[in-house]
C-alpha positions in Angstrom: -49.8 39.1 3.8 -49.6 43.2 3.3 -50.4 46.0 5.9 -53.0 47.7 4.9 -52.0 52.0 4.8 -52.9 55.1 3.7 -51.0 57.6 1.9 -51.8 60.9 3.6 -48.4 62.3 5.1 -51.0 63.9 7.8 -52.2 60.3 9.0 -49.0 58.8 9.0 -47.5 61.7 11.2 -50.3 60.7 13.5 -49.5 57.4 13.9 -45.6 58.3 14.8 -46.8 60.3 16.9 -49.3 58.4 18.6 -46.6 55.6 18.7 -43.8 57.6 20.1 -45.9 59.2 22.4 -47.2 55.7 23.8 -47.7 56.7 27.7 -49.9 59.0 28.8 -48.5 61.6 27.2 -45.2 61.7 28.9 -43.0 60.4 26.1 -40.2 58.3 25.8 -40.4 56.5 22.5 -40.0 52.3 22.2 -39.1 51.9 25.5 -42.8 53.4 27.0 -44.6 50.6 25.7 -42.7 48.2 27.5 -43.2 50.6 31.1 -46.6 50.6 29.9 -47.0 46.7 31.1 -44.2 46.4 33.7 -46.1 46.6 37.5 -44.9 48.5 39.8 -42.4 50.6 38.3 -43.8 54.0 38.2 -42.3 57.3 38.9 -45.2 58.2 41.6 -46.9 55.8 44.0 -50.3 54.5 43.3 -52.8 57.2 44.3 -55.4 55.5 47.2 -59.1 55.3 45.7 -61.1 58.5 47.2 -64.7 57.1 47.4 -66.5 60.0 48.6 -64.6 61.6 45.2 -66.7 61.2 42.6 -65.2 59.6 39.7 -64.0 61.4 36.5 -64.7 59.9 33.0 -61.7 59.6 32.3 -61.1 57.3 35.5 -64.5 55.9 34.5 -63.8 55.0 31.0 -60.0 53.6 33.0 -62.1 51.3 35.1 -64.6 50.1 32.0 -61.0 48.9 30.5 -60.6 46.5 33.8 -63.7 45.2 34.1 -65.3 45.3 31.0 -65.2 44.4 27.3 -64.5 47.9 26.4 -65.4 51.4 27.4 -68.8 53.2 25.7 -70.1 56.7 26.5 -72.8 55.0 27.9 -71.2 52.8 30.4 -69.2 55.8 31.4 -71.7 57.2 31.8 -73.5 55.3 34.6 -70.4 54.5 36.2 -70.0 58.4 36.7 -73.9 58.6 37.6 -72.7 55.9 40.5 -69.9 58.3 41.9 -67.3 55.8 42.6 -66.0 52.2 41.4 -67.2 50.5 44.7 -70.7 51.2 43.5 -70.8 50.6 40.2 -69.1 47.4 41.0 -71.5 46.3 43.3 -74.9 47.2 41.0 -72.5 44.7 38.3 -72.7 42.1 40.3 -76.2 41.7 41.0 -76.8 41.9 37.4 -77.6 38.5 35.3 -78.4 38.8 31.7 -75.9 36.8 29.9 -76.6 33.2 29.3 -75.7 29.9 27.2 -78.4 28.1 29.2 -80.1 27.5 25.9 -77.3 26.4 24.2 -76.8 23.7 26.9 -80.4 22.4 26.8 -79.3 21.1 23.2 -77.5 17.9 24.0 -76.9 15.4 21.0 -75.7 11.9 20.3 -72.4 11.4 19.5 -73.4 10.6 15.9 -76.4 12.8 15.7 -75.3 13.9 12.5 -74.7 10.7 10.8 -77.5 10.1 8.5 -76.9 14.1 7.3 -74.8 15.2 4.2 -74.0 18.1 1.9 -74.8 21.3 3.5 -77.2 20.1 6.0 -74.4 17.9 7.6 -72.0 21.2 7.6 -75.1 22.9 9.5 -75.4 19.8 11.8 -71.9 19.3 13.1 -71.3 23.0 13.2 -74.6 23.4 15.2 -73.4 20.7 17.9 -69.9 19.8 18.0 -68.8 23.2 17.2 -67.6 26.3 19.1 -69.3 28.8 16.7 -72.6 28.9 18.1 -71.1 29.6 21.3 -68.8 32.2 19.9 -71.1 34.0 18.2 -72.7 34.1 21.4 -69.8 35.1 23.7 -69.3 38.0 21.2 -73.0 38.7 21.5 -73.1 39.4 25.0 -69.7 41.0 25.2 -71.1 43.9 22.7 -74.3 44.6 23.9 -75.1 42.8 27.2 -75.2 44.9 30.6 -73.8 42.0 32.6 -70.0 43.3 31.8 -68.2 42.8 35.2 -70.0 38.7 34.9 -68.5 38.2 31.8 -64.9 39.6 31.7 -64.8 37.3 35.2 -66.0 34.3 33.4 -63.7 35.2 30.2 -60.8 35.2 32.7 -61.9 32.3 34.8 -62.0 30.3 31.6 -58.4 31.2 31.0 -57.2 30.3 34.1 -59.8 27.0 34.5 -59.1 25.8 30.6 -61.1 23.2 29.2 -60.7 23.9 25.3 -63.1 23.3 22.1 -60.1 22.0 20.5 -59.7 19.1 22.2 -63.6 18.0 23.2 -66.4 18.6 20.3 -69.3 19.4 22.2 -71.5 22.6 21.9 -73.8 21.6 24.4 -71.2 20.5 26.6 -69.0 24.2 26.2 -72.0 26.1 27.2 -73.0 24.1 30.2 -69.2 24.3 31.2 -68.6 27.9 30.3 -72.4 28.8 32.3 -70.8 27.5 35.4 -68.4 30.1 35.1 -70.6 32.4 34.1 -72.7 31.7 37.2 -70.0 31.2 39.5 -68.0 34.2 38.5 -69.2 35.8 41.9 -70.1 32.6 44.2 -67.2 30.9 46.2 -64.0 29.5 44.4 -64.2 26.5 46.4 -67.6 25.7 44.8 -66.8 26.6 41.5 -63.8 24.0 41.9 -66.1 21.3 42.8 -68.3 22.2 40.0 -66.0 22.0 37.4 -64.5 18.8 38.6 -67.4 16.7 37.9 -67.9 18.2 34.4 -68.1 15.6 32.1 -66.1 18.6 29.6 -63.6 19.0 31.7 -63.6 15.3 32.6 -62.6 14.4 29.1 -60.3 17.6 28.4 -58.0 16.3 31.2 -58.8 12.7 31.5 -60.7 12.1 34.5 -63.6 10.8 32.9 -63.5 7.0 32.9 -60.2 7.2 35.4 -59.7 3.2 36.2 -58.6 2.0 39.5 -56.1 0.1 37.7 -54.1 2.7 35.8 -55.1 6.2 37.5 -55.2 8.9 34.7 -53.2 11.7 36.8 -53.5 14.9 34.1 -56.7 16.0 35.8 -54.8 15.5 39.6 -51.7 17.3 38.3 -53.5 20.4 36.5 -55.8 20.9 39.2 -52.9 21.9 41.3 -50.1 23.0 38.8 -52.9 25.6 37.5 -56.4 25.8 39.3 -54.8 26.4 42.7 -51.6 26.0 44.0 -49.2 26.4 41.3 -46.0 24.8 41.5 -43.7 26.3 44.0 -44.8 27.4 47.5 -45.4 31.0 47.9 -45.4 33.8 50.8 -48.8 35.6 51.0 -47.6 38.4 48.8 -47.1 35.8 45.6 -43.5 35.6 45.9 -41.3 32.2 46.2 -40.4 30.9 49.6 -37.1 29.3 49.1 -35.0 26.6 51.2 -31.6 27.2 52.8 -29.6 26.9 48.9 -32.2 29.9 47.8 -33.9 27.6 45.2 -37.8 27.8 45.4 -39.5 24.9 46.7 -41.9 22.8 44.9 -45.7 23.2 46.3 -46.8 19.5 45.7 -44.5 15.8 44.9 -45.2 13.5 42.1 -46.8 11.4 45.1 -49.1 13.9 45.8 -50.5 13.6 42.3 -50.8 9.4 42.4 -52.7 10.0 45.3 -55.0 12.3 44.1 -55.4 10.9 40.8 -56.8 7.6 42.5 -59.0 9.8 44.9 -60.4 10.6 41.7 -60.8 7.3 40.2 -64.7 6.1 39.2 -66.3 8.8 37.1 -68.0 8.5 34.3 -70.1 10.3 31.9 -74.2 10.3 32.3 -75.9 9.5 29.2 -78.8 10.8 27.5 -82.3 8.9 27.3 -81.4 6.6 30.1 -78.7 4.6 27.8 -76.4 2.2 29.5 -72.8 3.6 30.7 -71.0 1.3 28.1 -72.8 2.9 25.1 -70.3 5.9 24.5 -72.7 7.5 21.3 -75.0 8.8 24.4 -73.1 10.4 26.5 -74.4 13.8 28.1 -71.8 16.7 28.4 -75.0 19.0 30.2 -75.3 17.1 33.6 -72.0 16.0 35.9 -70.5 12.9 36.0 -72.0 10.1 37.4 -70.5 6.8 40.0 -68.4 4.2 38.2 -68.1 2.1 41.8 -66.5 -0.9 39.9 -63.6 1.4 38.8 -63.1 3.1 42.2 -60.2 3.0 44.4 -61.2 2.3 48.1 -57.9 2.2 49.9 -56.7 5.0 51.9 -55.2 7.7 50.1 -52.6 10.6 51.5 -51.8 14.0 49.5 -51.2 17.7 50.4 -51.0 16.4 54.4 -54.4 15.1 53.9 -55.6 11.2 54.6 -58.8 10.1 53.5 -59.4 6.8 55.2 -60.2 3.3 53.1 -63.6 2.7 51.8 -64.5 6.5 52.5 -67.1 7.0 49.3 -66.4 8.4 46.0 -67.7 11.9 46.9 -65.9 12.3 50.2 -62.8 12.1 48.0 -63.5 14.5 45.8 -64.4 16.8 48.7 -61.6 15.5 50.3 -59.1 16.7 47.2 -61.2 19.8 46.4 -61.2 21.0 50.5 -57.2 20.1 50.3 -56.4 22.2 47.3 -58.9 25.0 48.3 -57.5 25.1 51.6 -53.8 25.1 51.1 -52.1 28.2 52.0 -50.4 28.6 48.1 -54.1 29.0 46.7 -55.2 32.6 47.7 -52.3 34.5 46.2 -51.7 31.6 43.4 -55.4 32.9 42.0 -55.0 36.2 43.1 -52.4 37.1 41.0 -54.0 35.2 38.3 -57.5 37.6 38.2 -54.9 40.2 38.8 -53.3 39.9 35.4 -56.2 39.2 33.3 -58.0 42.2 34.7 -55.4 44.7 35.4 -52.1 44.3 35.5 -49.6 42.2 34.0 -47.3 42.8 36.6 -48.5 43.6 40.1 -46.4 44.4 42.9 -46.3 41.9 46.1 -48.2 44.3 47.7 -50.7 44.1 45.7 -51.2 40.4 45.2 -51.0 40.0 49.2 -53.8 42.6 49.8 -56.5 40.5 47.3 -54.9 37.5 49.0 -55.6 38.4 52.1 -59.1 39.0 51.1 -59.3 35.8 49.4 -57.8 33.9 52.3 -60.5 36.1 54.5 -63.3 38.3 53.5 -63.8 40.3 56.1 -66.4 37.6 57.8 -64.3 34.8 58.3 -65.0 33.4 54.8 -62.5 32.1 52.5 -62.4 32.1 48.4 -65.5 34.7 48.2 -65.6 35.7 44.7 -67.3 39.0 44.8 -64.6 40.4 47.8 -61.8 39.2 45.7 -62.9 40.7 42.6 -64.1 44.0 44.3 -60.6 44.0 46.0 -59.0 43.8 42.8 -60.8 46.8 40.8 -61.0 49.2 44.4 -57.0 48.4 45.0 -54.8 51.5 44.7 -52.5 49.9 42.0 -55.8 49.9 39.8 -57.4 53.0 40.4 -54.3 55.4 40.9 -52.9 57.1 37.9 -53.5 56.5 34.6 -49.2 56.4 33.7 -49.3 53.2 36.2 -48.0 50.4 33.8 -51.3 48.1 32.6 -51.4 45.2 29.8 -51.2 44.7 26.5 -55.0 43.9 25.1 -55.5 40.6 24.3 -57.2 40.0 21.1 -60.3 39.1 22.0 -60.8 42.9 24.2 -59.0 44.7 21.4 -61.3 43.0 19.1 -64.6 43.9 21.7 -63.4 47.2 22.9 -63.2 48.9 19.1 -66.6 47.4 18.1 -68.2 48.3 21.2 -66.3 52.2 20.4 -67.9 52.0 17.1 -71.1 51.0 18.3 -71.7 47.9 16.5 -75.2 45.7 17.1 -73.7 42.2 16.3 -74.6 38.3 16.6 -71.2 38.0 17.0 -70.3 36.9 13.9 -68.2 39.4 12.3 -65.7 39.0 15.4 -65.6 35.5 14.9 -64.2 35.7 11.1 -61.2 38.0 13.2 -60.1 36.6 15.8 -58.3 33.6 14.7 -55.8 35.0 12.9 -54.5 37.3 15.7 -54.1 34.0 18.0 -57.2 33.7 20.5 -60.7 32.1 20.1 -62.8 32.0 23.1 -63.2 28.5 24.3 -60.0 27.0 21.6 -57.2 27.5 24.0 -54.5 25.1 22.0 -53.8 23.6 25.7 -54.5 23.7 29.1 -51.6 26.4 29.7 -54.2 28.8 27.9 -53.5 30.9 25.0 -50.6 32.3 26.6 -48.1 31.9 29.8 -48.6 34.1 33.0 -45.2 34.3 33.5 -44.2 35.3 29.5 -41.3 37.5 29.8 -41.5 40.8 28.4 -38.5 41.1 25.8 -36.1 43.6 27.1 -38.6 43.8 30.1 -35.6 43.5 32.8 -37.4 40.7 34.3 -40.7 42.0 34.0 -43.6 39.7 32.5 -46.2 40.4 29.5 -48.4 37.2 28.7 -50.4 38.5 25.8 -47.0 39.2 24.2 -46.9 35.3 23.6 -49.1 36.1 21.1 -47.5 39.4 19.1 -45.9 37.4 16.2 -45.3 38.7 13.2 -48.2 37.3 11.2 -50.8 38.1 14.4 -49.0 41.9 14.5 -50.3 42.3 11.3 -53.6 40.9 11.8 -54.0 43.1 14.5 -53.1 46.0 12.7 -55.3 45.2 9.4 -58.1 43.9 11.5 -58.3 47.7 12.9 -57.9 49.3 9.1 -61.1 46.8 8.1 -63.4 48.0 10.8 -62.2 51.8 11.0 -61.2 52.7 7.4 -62.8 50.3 5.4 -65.1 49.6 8.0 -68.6 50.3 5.4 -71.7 48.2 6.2 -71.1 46.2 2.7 -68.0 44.0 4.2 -69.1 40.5 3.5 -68.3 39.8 7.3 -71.2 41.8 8.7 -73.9 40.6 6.4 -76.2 38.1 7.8 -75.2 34.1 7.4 -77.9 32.5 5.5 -76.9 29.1 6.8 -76.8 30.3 10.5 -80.2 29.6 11.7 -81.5 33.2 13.6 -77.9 35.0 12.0 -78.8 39.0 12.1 -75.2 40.3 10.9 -73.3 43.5 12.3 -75.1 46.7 11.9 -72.5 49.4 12.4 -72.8 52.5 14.6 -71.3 55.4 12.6 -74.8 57.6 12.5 -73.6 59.1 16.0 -70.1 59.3 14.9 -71.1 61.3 11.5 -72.8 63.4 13.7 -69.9 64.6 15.9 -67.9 65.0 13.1 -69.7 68.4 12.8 -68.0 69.8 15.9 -64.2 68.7 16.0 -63.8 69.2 19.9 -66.4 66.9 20.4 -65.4 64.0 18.2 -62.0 64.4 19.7 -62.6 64.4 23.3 -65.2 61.0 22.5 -61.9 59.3 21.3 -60.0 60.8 23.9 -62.2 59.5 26.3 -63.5 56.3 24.9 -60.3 54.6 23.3 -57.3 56.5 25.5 -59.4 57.0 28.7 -58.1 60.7 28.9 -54.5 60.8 28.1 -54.2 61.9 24.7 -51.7 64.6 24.4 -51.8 68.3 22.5 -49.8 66.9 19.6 -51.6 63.7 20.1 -54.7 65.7 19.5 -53.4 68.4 16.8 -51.7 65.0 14.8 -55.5 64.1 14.7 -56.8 67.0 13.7 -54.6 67.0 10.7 -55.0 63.5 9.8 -59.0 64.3 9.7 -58.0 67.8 7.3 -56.8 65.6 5.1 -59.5 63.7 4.3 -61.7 65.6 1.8 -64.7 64.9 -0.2 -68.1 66.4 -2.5 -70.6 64.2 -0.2 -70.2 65.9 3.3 -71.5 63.2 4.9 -69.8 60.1 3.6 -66.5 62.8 4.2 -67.5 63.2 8.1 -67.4 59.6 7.7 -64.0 59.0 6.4 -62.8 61.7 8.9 -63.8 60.0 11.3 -63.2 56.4 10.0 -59.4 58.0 10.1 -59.4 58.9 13.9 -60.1 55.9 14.8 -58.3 54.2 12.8 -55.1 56.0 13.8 -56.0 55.8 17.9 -57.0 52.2 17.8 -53.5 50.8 15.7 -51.4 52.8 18.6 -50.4 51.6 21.6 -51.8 54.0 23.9 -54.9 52.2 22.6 -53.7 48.7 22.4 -51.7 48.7 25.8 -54.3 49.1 28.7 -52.7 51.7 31.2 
């Protein structure tokens, strides 16, 4: 594999520059990037939100990095029109227009496909036991739907909650899963545990579908607590590890705990489609929850987390029993905290900051626990999130850095073109390669002196260089005849990727302007004089007869050396 470069001495000034100049414009050459992802460790303290301020773009277009697939001058936009984060947030979360619901009303036979061959069965078995059409979709609504705030909580929910393509081939059964999220992004976490329980995906990603009173399958018991609540050492409010009297950390939940729970959870199975008997496994339905197995049920009295649930209690009250004990326990709040934290924000947020959204978590202000919205808006409104742009952030996971420069550009997509991408930089939506997601939360950062980056899991050297020649395609090559943005014949309804570089050519005419869009839309605002005159060089450089296929390349070049930095590829 070969980096993709030009030979302009201006350009490649531009990126060394950019590079070396990776923080806000401060300086301080390798060692910013890793500052740039290290919580906490800032030379000035967070700066409180001011909410009868109104907002600046550049905080605007900050904000639309958190809680969006990537800044536009339109979104900007409106969040400036709203005055302040708190508003905008709330006018997100009332909004609804993203959906897989008709993806889920598909549900097939196991071997639906059977009878097909040649292209046809390729079409079939892509169609419904697939991730693509789902992908394509995710992509979709991440480019153009207004719903942003839904679906950057659902995209992190579904790395936190995993239940992966790779492991269960169902199309239907993905998008009813991943619509729960999508619906429950702002409900109560409580609910959105029960729901998930009972999903026949997740019942067969982690084994509790067909669970047998006679050999309880205990991976769905012990994930539900190792990673959808409490973790696995008890912690203070604020995240950190309570310890015992030797200063070792102490362990949030025994092996016990998880035989118990796993035979609470005993006598599920999946519902079938067309009224077929339970035994006939070619019609089983991934798009309704899992139905009563009675004969393979545990009914004596089961004890976990400090919780009995008495003999011959039903099925349900067990699960509500295990859901309510999980929910409940004290380790939860901050646990998930932290969690939305990192994929939203930060990659390493101070104590203080975990035990504020904890607290809210815990309590929203009305006595209820595990409401979504209060947690989320707690999150985006904290100080550590909208104080200064040189507070330390996250390196951008593939999927944002692939969403954020084709929202930049402007692209109208079915999705696609991202789909032929983002493989080979090391995350598909929906094919986590296990239940620990596509990275760890607690990844240390190298040289990081202690600190934690989880998308750096990810940075090898064959994903570096995707990265970086997946942002030469769509900048400097990026013309509308790339075989990836044409429409797929095969794909039933495919449109292709229409690019956006009209607007672009048009600020190319007035140099301020183009630069200050990049400025504002990739760096949110901290791009440097150098920064800015290493542009303006690289651009110079770029001559041709046709002035508009050279306002093109000029700007094609811009972008192609902001979006390869890492002021644009760390999140600060």
């Amino acid at each position: 594999m070969r980096i993709k470069y030009l030979t302009s001495s201006a350009l490649l000034g531009a990126a060394l520059i950019l590079s070396a100049c990776g923080g806000g414009g401060s300086g301080g050459g390798s060692g910013e990037t890793s500052s740039a992802i290290r919580g906490g460790e800032t030379t000035a303290p967070p700066v409180l939100p001011l909410e009868d301020t109104n907002i600046t773009p550049s905080e605007a277009a900050r904000l639309a990095k958190q809680a969006s697939f990537g800044p536009t001058p339109q979104l900007i936009d409106r969040i400036v029109a709203l005055k302040n984060a708190s508003a905008w947030i709330d006018e997100q979360m009332s909004l609804k227009s993203s959906t897989y619901a008709d993806i889920a009303a598909l549900p097939v036979p196991v071997n639906y496909c059977a009878a097909k061959t040649g292209q046809d069965l390729t079409n079939c078995n892509r169609d419904n036991y697939s991730s693509v059409p789902m992908v394509m979709r995710f992509y979709a609504n991440a480019t153009a739907k207004d719903d942003q705030l839904r679906q950057r909580v659902a995209f992190a929910l579904s790395q936190i909650l995993v239940a992966s393509d790779l492991e269960v081939h169902s199309t239907a059964g993905l998008a009813t899963y991943n619509q729960i999220l999508l619906d429950r992004s702002f409900g109560n976490y409580r609910d959105l545990l029960a729901a998930i329980t009972l999903n026949p995906f997740m019942g067969n990603f982690l084994d509790m579908v067909d669970s047998n009173k006679t050999a309880a399958n205990e991976n769905y018991a012990r994930e539900l607590m190792q990673l959808f609540s409490l973790g696995t050492v008890l912690l203070n409010a604020d995240g950190t590890p309570q310890t015992d009297t030797a200063g070792a950390p102490i362990a949030a939940y025994s092996n016990t705990d998880v035989k118990e729970v796993a035979r609470a959870l005993t006598g599920w199975t999946y519902a079938r489609l067309d009224g077929a008997a339970v035994s006939d496994y070619n019609k089983i339905d991934y798009t309704r929850p899992m139905i009563l197995y009675p004969a393979r049920y545990d009914t004596g009295s089961k004890t976990f987390l400090g919780k009995t649930v008495a003999a011959n209690a039903t099925q349900q009250a067990n699960v509500d029993a295990v859901i309510d004990a999980v929910f409940n326990h004290p380790n939860t709040a901050p646990f998930i905290s932290k969690r939305l934290i990192q994929q939203l924000v930060l990659a390493n947020p101070t104590p203080a900051y975990v035990g504020r959204v904890s607290a809210v978590f815990a309590n929203n202000g009305d006595g209820v626990r595990g409401d979504m919205k209060a947690v989320i808006k707690a999150i985006l409104t904290d100080s550590e999130a909208r104080g200064s742009a040189a507070i330390p952030g996250k390196v951008k996971e593939p999927v944002l850095l692939a969403t954020s420069l084709a929202r930049a550009i402007g692209f109208t997509t079915d999705g696609y073109s991202l789909y032929t991408r983002d493989s080979g930089m090391g995350q598909r939506p929906f094919s986590s390669p296990s239940v620990f997601n596509f990275y760890p939360y607690d990844f240390p950062l190298p040289l990081g002196d202690g600190a934690v980056s989880p998308v750096s899991k990810l940075m090898t050297t064959s994903t570096s260089i995707a990265r970086h020649n997946f942002v030469y395609d769509w900048t400097v090559s990026g013309e509308q005849t790339r075989s990836e943005f044409q429409p797929q014949t095969v794909i039933t309804g495919a449109t292709g990727t229409q690019l956006g570089w009209a607007t672009w050519e048009a600020l190319a005419a007035d140099e301020t302007k183009l630069l200050d869009r990049i400025n504002l839309v990739l760096l949110n605002g901290t791009m440097t004089s150098a920064q800015r005159q290493s542009l303006s060089s690289a651009m110079a450089a770029i001559t041709n007869n046709d002035p508009v296929l050279q306002a093109r390349k000029r700007v094609q070049v811009a972008l192609y050396v902001a979006a390869s930095s890492p002021m644009f590829q760390v999140d600060r």
